[in-house]
C-alpha positions as CSV (number, residue, x, y, z in Angstrom):
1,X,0.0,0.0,0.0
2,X,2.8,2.3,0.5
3,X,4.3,2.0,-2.5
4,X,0.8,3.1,-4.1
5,X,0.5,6.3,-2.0
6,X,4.1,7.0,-3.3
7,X,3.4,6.6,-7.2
8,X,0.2,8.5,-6.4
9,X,2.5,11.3,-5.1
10,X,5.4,11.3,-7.9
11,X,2.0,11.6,-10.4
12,X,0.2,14.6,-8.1
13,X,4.0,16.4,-8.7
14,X,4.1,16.8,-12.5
15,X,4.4,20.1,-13.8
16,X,4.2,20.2,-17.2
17,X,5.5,23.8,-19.3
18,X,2.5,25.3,-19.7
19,X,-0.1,26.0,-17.7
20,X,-3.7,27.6,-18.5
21,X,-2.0,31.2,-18.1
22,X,0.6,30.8,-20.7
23,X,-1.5,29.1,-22.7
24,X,-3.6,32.2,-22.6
25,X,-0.3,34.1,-23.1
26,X,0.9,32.4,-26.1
27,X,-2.8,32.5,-27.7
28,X,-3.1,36.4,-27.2
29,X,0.6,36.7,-29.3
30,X,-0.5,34.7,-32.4
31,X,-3.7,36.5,-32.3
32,X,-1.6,40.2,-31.7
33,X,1.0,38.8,-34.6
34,X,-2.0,37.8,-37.2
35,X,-3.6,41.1,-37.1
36,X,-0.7,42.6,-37.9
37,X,-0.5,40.3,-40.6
38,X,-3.8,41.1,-41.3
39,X,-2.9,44.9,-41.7
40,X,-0.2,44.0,-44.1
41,X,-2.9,42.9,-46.4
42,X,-3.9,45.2,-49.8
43,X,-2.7,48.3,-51.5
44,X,-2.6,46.6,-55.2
45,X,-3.9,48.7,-58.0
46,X,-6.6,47.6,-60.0
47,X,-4.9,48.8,-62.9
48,X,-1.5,47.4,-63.4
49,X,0.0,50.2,-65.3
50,X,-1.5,52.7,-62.6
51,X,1.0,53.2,-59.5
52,X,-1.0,53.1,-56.0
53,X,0.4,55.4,-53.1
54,X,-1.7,53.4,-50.6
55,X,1.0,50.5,-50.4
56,X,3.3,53.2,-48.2
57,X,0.5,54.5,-45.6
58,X,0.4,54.1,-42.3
59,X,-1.0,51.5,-41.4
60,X,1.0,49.2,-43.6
61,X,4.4,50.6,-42.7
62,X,4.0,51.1,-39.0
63,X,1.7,49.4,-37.7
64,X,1.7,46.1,-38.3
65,X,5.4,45.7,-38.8
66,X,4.6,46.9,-34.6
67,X,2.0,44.8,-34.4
68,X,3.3,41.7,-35.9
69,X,6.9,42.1,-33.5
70,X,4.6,42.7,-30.5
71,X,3.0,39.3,-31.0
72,X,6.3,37.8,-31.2
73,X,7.5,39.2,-28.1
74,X,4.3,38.1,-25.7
75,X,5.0,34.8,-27.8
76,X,8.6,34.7,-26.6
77,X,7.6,35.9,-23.0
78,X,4.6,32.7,-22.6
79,X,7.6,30.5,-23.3
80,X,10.2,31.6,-21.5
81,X,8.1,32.7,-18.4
82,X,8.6,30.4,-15.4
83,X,5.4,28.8,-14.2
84,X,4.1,29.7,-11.0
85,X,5.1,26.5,-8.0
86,X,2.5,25.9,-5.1
């Protein structure tokens, strides 16, 4: 019987990597990185002889280059966060 209560004891002390909270962690940088993915997305002409302007605005040059590293870094943190010990 004792040697039960001791496996059952060596199970109960798993930890595994990731826990719920980096799981949420990791989740919220892929979602941060595809929207600035999702930014990236357009300013072609409909007219291929006809130069477009909108391929060097804003949103396309800034912002989701910032975006898109942003993800990367909460990405980076979730994994190389240490997980909480009880």
């Amino acid at each position: 019987m004792s040697q039960h209560k001791k496996a059952l004891k060596q199970e109960k002390s798993i930890l595994f990597a990731f826990n719920k909270e980096k799981y949420t962690l990791l989740i919220i940088g892929l979602v941060v990185s595809a929207i600035g993915f999702f930014l990236m997305i357009g300013g072609k002409s409909d007219d291929p002889q006809v130069f477009n302007e909108s391929i060097f605005n804003f949103q396309r040059l800034t912002a989701a280059p910032i975006l898109v590293l942003a993800g990367y870094a909460v990405v980076l943190y979730a994994i190389i966060k240490k997980p909480k010990t009880n």
